[in-house]
C-alpha positions in Angstrom: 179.1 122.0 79.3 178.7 119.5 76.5 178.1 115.8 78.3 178.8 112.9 75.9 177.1 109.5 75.9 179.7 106.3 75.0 178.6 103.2 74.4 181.9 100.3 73.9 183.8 103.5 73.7 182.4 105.5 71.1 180.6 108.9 71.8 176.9 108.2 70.2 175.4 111.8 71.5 175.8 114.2 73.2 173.5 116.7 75.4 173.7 120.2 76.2 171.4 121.6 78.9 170.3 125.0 78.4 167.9 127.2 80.3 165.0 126.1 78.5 165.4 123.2 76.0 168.2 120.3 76.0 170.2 120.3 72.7 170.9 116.8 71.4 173.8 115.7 68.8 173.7 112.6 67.2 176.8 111.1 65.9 175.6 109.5 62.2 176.6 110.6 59.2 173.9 112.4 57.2 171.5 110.1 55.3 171.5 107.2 58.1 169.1 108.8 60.6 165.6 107.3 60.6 163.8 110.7 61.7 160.6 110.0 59.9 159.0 112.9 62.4 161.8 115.1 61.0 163.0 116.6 64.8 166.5 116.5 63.7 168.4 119.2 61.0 171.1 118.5 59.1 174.4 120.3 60.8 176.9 118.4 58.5 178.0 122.0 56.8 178.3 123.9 59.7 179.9 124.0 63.4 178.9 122.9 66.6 179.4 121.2 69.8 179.0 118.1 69.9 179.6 114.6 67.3 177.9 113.9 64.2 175.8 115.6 61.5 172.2 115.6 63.5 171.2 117.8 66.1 167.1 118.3 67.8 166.3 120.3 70.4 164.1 119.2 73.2 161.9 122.0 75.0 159.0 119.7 76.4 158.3 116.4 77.5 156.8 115.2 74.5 158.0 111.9 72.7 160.0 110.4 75.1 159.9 107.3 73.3 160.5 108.8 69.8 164.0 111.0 71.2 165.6 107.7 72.9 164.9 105.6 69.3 166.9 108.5 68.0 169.8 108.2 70.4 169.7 104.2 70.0 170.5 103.9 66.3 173.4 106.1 67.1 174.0 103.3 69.9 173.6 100.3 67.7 175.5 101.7 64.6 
């Protein structure tokens, strides 16, 4: 199950758990993600799940910090 995250009504991710990892779309059009640790791929060609052209995976708990600035540009868009 896809779960999506609204801010003044307007999905700006979503999250799909999995066994291992949590998969993350972003809902930007490509080219206005700041990713300069490049954890996201460009998915604006192809199908998936959730909103937008970005999607990262999470499998640890590494950058906590660095993953929520990615969700929040999607929020403040």
């Amino acid at each position: 199950m896809v779960i999506g995250f609204k801010h003044k009504g307007k999905v700006c991710a979503d999250v799909l758990v999995l066994k291992s990892e949590l998969k993350f779309w972003i809902n930007l059009k490509f080219g206005n993600l700041d990713d300069p640790k490049k954890l996201s791929r460009d998915i604006s060609n192809i199908g998936q799940w959730g909103n937008g052209d970005y999607e990262f995976r999470v499998s640890d708990t590494a950058n906590p910090e660095y993953i929520m600035s990615l969700i929040k540009q999607a929020v403040n868009y």
